[in-house]
N, C-alpha and C positions, 0 to 999 in steps of 0.2 A: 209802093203800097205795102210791100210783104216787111220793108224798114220801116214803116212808121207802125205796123200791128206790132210787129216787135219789138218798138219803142213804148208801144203804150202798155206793152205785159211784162213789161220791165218796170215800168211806172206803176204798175197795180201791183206787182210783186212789194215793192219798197215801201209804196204804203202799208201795206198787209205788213209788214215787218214792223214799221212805225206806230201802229196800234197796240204792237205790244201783246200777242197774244198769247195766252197763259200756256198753250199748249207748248210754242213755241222756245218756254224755256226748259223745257224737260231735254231739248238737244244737248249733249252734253259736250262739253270746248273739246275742242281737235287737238291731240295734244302730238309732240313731236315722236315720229314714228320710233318705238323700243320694242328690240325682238321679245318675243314672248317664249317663256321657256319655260313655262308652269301647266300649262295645259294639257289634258290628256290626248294620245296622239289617237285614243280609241272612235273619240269623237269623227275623226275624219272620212271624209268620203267620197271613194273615187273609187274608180280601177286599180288602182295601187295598193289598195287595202287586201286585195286578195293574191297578186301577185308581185308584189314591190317594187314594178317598176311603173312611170310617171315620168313622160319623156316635158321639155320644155319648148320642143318646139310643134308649132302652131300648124304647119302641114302633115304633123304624124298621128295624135292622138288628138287633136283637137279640144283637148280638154280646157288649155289655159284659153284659146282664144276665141272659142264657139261658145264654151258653155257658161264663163262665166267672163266678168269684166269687173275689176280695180278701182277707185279711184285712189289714186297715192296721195292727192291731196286732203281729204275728206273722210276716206276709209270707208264711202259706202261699197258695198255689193250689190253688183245687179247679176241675178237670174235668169235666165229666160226662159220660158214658162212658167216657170215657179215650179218646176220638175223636182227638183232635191229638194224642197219645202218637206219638212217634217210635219209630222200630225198636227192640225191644231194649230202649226205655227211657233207654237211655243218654243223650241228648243233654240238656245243661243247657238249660232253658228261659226265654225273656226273657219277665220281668211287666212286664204297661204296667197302670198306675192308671185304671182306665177313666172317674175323673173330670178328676185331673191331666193327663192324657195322657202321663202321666212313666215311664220304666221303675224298675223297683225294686229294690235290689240282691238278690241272689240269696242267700236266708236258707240256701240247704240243705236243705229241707225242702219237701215238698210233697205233698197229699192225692190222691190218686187211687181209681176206684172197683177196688174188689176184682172184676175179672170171673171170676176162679176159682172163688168164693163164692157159694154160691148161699141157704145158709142165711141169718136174720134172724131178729130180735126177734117180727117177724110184727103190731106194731103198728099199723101200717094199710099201706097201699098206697103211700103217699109216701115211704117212707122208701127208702134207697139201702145200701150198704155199702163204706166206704171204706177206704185203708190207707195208713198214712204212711211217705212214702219220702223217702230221701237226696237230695241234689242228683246222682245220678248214674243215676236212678231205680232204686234197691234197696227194694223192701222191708224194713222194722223190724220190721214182726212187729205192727203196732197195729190194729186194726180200731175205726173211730168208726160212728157210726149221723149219718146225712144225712137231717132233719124238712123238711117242707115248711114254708111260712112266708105267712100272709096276708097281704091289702095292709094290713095294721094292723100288721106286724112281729110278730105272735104266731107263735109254734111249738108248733104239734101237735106232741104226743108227747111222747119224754123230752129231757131239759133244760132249762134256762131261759134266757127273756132278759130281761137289766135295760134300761132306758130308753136305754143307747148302741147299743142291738144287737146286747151282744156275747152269744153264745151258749154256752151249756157244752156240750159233748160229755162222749158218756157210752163209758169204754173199754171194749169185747170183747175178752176174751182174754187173752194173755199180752203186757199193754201195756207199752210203753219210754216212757212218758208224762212223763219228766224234766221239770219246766221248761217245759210246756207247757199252760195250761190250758183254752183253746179259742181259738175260730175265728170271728173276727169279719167276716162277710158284708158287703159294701158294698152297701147298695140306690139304686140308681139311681133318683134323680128325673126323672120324666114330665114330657116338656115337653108343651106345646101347638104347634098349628100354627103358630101366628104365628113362633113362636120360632125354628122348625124350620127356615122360610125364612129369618131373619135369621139364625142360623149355622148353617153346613150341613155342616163338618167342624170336627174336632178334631187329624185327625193327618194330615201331607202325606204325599208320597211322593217318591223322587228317579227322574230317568230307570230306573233300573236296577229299579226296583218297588219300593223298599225302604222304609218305613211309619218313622217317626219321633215321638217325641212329642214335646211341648212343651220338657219340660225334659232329654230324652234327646235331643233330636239333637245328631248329630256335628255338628262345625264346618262341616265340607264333606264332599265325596263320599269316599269311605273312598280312593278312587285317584287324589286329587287332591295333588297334592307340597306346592305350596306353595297356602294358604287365601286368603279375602278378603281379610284383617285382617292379614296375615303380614307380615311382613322381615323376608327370608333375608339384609340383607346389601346393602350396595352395590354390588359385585359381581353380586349374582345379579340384583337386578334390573334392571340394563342386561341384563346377557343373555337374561332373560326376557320383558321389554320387547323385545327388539329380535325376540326368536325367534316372539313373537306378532304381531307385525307383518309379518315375514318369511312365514309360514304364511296371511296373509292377503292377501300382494301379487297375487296373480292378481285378486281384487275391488276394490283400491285403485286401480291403473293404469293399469289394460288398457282401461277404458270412455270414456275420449278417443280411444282408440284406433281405435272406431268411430265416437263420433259427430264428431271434428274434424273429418276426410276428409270426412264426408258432409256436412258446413256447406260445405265449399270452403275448410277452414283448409289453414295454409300448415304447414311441418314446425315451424316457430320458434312457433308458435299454437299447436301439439301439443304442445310440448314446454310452451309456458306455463302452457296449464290443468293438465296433470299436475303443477306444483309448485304451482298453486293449489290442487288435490285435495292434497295432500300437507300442506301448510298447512293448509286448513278438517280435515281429518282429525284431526292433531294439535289444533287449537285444541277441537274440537268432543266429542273424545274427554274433552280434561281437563275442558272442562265439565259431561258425560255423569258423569265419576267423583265429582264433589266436588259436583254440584247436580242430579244426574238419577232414577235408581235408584240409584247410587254401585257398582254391576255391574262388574263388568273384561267393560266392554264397549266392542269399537273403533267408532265412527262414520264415514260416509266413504257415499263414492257407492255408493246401492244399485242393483240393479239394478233395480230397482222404477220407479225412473225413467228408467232406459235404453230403455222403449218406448214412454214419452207425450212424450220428447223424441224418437225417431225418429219418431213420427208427425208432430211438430211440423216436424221438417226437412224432410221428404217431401211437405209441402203444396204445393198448386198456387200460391200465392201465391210463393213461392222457389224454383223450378223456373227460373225465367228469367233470375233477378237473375246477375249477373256481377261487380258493383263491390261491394266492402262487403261481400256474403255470407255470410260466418263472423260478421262483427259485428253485422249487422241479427238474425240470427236468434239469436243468445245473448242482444242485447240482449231480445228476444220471451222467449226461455227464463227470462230472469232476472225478467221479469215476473210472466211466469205461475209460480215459484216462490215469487216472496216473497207473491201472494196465498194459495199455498195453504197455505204458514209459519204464515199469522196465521191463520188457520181452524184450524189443526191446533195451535198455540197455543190458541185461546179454547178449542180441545175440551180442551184438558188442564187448563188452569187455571179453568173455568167449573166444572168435578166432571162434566161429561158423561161425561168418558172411563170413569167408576166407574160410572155406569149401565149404559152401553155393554160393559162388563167382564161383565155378567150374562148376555150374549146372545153372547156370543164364548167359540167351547169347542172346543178339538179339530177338530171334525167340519167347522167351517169354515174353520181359519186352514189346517190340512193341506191342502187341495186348491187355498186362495189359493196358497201356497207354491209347488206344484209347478205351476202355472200360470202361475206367474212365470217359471220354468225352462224351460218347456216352449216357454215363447211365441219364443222366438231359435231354434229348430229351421232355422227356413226361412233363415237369415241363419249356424249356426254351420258345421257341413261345408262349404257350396256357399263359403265365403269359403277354409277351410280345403282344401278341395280343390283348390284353385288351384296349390300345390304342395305334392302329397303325399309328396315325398320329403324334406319338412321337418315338414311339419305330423304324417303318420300316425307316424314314427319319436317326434315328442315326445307324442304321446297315447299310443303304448306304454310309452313311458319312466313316463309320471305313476303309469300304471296300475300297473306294474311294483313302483312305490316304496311308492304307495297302501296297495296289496295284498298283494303277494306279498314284499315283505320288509318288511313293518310290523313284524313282530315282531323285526327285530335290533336289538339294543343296543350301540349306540359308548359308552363311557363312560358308563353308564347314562340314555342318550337315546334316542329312539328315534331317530335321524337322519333314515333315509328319509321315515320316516310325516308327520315335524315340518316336512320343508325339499322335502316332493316339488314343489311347486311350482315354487321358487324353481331347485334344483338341475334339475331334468327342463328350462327354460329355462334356464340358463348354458350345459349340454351342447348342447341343439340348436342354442342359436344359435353355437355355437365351432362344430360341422358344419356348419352355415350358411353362416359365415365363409369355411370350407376349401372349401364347394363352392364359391363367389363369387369366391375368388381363383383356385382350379384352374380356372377358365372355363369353369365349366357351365354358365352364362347369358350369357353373352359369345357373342354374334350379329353375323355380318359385316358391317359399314357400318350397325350401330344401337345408338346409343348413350340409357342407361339416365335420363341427366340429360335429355333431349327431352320435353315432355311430349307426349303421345300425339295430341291434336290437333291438334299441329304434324307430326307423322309424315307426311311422304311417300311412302316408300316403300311397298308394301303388303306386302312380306316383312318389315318390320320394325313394324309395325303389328299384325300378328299373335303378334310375340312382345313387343309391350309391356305388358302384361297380367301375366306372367310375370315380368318382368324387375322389373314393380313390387312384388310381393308376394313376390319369392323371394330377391333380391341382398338384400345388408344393407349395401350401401354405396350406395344412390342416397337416404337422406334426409342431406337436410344440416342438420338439424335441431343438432348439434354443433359445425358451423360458425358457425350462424346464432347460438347462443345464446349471452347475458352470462355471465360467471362467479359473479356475486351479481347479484341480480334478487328484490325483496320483492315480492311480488303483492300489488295495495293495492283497496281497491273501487271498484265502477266504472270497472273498468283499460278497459273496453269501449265502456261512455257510458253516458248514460242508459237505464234499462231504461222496455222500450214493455208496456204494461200494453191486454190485449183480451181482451171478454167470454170466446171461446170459448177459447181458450186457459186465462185463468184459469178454466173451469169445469172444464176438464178437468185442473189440478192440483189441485184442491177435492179430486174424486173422489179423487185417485190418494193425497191423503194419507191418505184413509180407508183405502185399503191397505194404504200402510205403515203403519195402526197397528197394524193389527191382525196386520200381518209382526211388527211388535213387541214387543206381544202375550207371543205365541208363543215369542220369543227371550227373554224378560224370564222366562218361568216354566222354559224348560226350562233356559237357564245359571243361575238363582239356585238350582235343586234340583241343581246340581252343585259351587257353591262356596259357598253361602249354610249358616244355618242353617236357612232358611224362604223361603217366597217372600213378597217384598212385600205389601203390603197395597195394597186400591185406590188409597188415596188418593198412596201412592209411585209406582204406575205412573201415574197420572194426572200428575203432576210430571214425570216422564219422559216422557210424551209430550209433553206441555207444553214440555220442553227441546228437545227433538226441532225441535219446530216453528221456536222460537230459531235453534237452530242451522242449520237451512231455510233463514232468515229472511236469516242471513251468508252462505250460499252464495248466494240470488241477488244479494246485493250484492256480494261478488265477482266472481261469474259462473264456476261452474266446471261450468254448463251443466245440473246435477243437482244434487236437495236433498240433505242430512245427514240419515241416520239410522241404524239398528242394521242393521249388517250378518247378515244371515242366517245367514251361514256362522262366527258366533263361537259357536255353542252346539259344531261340530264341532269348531274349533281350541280350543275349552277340552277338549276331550274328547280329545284327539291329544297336546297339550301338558302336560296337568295341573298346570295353570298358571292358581289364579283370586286373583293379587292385583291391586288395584287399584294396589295401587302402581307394580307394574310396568308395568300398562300405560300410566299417567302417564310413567314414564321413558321406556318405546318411544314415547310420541307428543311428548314436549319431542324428541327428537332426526328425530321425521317434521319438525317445525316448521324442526329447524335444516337440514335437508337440501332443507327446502322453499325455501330462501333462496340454494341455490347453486344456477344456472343450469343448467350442465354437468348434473346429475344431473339434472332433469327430459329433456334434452337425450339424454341415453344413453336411458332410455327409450322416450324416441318415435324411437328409431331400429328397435327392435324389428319386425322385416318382420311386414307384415298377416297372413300366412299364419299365422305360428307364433304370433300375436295372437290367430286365429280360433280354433288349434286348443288353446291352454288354457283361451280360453273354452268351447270346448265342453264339457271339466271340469268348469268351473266351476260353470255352468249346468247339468250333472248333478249336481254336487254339490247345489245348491240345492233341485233334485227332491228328491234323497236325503233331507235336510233337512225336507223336508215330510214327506215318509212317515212318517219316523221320528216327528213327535207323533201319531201316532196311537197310540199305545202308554197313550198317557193314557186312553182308551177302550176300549169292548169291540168288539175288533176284526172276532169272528165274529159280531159280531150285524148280522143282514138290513140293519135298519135303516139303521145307520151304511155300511157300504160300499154302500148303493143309493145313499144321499145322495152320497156322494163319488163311487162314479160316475158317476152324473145329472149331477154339478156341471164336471166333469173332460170328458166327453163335451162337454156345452152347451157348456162354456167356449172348448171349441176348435172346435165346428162352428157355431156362431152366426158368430165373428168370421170364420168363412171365409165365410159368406152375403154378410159384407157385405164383405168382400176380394175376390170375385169383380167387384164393379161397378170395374174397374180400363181402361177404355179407353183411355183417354190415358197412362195412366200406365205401362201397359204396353210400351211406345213407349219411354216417355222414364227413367224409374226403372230403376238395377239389377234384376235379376230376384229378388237380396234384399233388398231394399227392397219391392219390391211390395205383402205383405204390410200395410204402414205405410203406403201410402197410399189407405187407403180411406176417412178422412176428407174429403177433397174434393169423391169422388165417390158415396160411399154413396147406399141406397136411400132416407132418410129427408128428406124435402122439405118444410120447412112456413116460415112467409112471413117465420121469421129467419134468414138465411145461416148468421151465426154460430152459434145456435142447430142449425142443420143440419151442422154444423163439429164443434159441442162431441158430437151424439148419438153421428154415424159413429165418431168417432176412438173415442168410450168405449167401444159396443157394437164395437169391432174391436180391442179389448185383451182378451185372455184370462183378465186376470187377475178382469178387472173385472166380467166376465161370470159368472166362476167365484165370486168370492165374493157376487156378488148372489144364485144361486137355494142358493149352501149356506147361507148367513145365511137367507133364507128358510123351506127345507127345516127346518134343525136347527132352529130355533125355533118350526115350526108341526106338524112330526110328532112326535106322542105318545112320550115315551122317557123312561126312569127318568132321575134323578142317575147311578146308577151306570152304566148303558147310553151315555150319552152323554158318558161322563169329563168332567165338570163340573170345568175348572181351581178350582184350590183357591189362594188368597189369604188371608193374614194378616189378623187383624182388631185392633182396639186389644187385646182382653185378652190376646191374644199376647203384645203387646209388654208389656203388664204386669208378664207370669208372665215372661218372658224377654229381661232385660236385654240380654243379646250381641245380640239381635233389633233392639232401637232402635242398637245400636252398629256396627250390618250398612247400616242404611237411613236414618239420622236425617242432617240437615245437621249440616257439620263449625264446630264453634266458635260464634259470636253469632249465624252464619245460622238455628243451628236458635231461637233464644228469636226472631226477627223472621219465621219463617215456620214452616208449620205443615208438620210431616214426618213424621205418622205421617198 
């Protein structure tokens, strides 16, 4: 009985087809399945859109196999309920293949349930009532009947399924059935646990939330101009090369800035490590592009090390010294860098760094970040305030350009937003200029060239201070320097190699990796197709260490690594070729080689030094917040972790900043800070040992990321709860050629080394 009703609504269907109905050819032909790679990923909508991750199996998330259904033959979607229906209906909708991860092109067609309809066949309880609609969501007029289906693939009720699973529907009503003869369901196969762990997503996501499949993501970020892989052009890539460099000079320059002065370097010192920075920067960036992650990422001095080399200056042991001074204590610095190179090396090339990638999520590298930023507080203003009628006027200016005219366009650039940096310093220091020449530091019978502790007088003693941080003409640093001058290693001497010192850049590389990290996922989800997979960021850090390795043999006082602030400058710029940024660093190199330009640099007055660092160093806060987006932001969990870690990280290291008796005395009052290695509270029978603990526990950063690595790893929290970074695995690269074309070594390197 139930074969021959099904016989005879199979006969009514094919008539209805045989008349030819007009509606019936608006169905448009099935064409053969082609990834779609054009579509915007903002359209998409799930759970993954807010925290990127999108598992593909069918007992965890339920997503691919409850909420919706495939057919791979026909390309309809069916809904149930019709819960993710947009307004109105109208909005065309993006299929992702919930085994592929692929989106699908957009047949026109698509099933939804009939909620106006309340009548049915009344065959059991499982059944549903559906209706086929246009790609613009219009109703046709078809009404199918929706059977449940056992884990055996059988279908109660009416219709049949043959051994592929394709199902016949049986038409209701007055059906436009042209061309269409069912609806083939994708069943998703049940992993096990084990599996679950070994991959844990299917589909990323880009800063902006935006969910990607394997063979549907876009190249790059939908607002990115020019891509990874791109050439615009000879032309465009010096200017892009140079405009990314340019947008990053307040990070490249400015950090000899403090630490020469506080060695006892001379202006002609100043100005040499800043073309040594300008050289390893260059050098280190090309290596990063063609042997690293291959990222349009700049390299160069982080700030990361800007406070375990100020501790290192601040020490009681160089407090006294008078002769040699700048050079004893780089050579120390270059020391203790190239040990922690090769530590930070064997982590990358050993596969540690890929274990270590398991335990490193959001919830920790966030709060490392702003911890990094945070820890100069006591050192950025009180330098800057020294003269606030240079320093407060260029912090208005940054802001100004930042923010409030971000959004004008010079010839389709954003100008301000691109060069606030660069320009917010040209303008102050030309008012600088004009105050220094009008004599508004010009003080009776005291002149500027005296150093201070030659000073007799005590009216001029009192405005020495002043006149050193405000004039822009008392360094002679453009006097002093060659025209060409090649920074060569060892330009210093030999580097002096000591326990606590190198313990305390061990530690500090473990920071930058994980700064790294952080930078590695959130710029490859802005000009990548995908993010790396372990074993490429492990290569990357691995380079990282390398490039460490030529900093301390140079000596430019601080390691090589990824600059924090390029995930913001690709986001300002829209700017992710690597090509270009190879071009902008061959020309850091060649400018690294004339003297004069280092030279103009370290003329730059302290004050107006202090106060774009203070930018800066917000910026880098900024910088951390912003990965928390990877996570669920409002959940308890995660923000107690981050404020636990954020809180400790800065009042631990003041416990032990407090033990300052001597130092107080003798140390700037920002410096202070920095020197509580000496004198800290921890006393046990190794000097050194008592050397390595103070200085660690009295870094902020280091503090900060030991109880969040702790916390996030030992408080109970889903995948999704804790935005679990998402990383490429081999079958990525499989499915997705451009993927190994994005991160593989270029030319023979890749068949002699392993790049996925």
């Amino acid at each position: 009985m139930e074969t021959e009703s099904i016989s005879d609504s199979l006969e009514k269907a094919e008539t209805e087809r045989l008349r030819g109905n007009k509606l019936g050819s608006m169905l448009p032909k099935i064409e053969p399945f082609v990834p779609k790679r054009d579509h915007s990923p903002r359209e998409l909508r799930s759970w993954a859109k807010r925290t990127g991750f999108v598992s593909h199996l069918s007992g965890e998330t339920g997503t691919a196999s409850s909420t919706e259904n495939f057919d791979t033959s026909t390309g309809f979607h069916v809904e149930r309920g019709g819960r993710d229906r947009r307004a109105g209906g109208s909005s065309p909708k993006i299929e992702i293949d919930p085994v592929l991860g692929r989106t699908r092109p957009n047949k026109g067609v698509e099933i939804e349930m009939d909620s106006g309809s309340e009548s049915g066949s009344g065959l059991d309880s499982g059944q549903g009532r559906w209706t086929v609609a246009d790609e613009n969501g219009n109703g046709l007029g078809k009404n199918t009947e929706e059977k449940k289906t056992d884990l055996n693939g059988n279908v109660n009720g009416i219709g049949n399924r043959n051994r592929n699973g394709n199902v016949n529907l049986v038409e209701n009503g007055n059906g436009i059935g042209n061309g269409v003869h069912g609806v083939t369901p994708v069943v998703v196969e049940q992993k096990n646990e084990q599996r679950k762990d070994e991959r844990d997503v299917e589909v990323g996501m880009n800063p902006g939330g935006e969910e990607q499949g394997h063979g549907g993501w876009s190249r790059h970020h939908p607002e990115i101009k020019v891509g990874l892989r791109d050439n615009p052009g000879f032309g465009a890539l010096i200017y892009y090369g140079l405009q990314h460099f340019l947008s990053l000079a307040g990070s490249l320059v400015f950090i000899p800035l403090v630490m020469v002065p506080a060695m006892g370097g001379t202006d002609k010192d100043t100005a040499t490590v800043i073309s040594t920075m300008l050289l390893l920067s260059g050098i280190t960036t090309i290596l990063h592009s063609y042997f690293g992650t291959r990222l349009p990422l700049v390299q160069g001095s982080s700030f990361v090390y800007l406070t375990p080399a100020l501790v290192i200056i601040n020490a009681r042991d160089y407090r006294n010294l008078t002769e040699h001074k700048f050079r004893h204590i780089m050579r120390e610095l270059q020391g203790a860098i190239i040990v922690g190179s090769v530590f930070q090396t064997i982590l990358g090339f050993s596969g540690l760094m890929s274990l270590l990638l398991r335990l490193i999520n959001p919830v920790v590298v966030a709060p490392t970040v702003v911890a990094v930023g945070l820890a100069f507080f006591s050192y950025g203003f009180p330098q800057a305030g020294s003269c606030v009628e240079v320093s407060v006027p260029l912090i208005l200016l940054v802001l100004l350009f930042t923010l409030y005219l971000r959004g004008i366009s010079i010839f389709g650039h954003r100008f301000f937003q691109i060069y606030a940096v660069p320009l917010s310093v040209m303008i102050t220091w030309t008012y600088a200029f004009f105050l220094t020449a009008g004599g508004a530091y010009d003080y009776k019978g005291c002149s500027p060239n005296i150093p201070s502790s030659n000073i007799l007088v005590d009216d001029c003693r009192k405005h020495a201070y002043t006149m050193k941080h405000c004039r822009t003409d008392v360094s002679n640093a453009w006097r002093a320097a060659a025209w060409v001058r090649i920074p060569y290693p060892l330009q210093w001497g030999i580097p002096i190699f000591h326990f606590r010192t190198s313990l305390i850049m061990i530690i500090v590389s473990l920071v930058v990796s994980v700064d790294s990290v952080g930078t590695y996922h959130s710029a490859s989800l802005l000009v990548s197709s995908k993010p790396p997979t372990p074993q490429v960021v492990s290569r990357g850090i691995a380079l990282e260490g390398f490039c460490s390795m030529l900093a301390g043999l140079w000596g430019s006082g601080t390691g090589s690594t990824t600059l924090t602030e390029n995930t913001h400058t690709i986001n300002i710029t829209k700017m992710g070729s690597r090509k270009a940024v190879v071009f902008g660093a061959l020309f850091l190199i060649l400018f690294s080689f004339v003297g004069k330009v280092g030279a103009i640099l370290a003329s730059v007055p302290l004050s107006l030094a202090a106060a774009i660092l203070c930018f800066m160093w917000a910026l880098v806060v900024a910088v951390g917040l912003s990965t928390l987006q990877y996570n669920e932001t409002a959940s308890f969990r995660n923000i107690t972790i981050v404020g636990v870690s954020l809180f400790l990280g800065l009042s631990i290291p003041a416990y032990f900043q407090q033990y300052k008796s001597e130092s107080s005395l003798i140390v700037p009052s920002y410096f202070v800070p920095y020197a509580a290695a000496s004198e800290g509270p921890v006393h046990t029978a190794s000097e050194q040992l008592d050397f390595a603990i103070n200085a660690l526990m009295s870094m902020s950063m280091v503090v900060t990321l030991l109880v969040a690595f702790v916390l996030d790893n030992t408080v109970p929290g889903s995948r999704q709860e804790r935005g679990v970074y998402i990383w490429s695995c081999s079958e990525d690269v499989a499915m997705d050629p451009s993927l190994q074309a994005d991160y593989s070594l270029p030319g023979k390197c890749a068949s002699l080394c392993c790049s996925r």
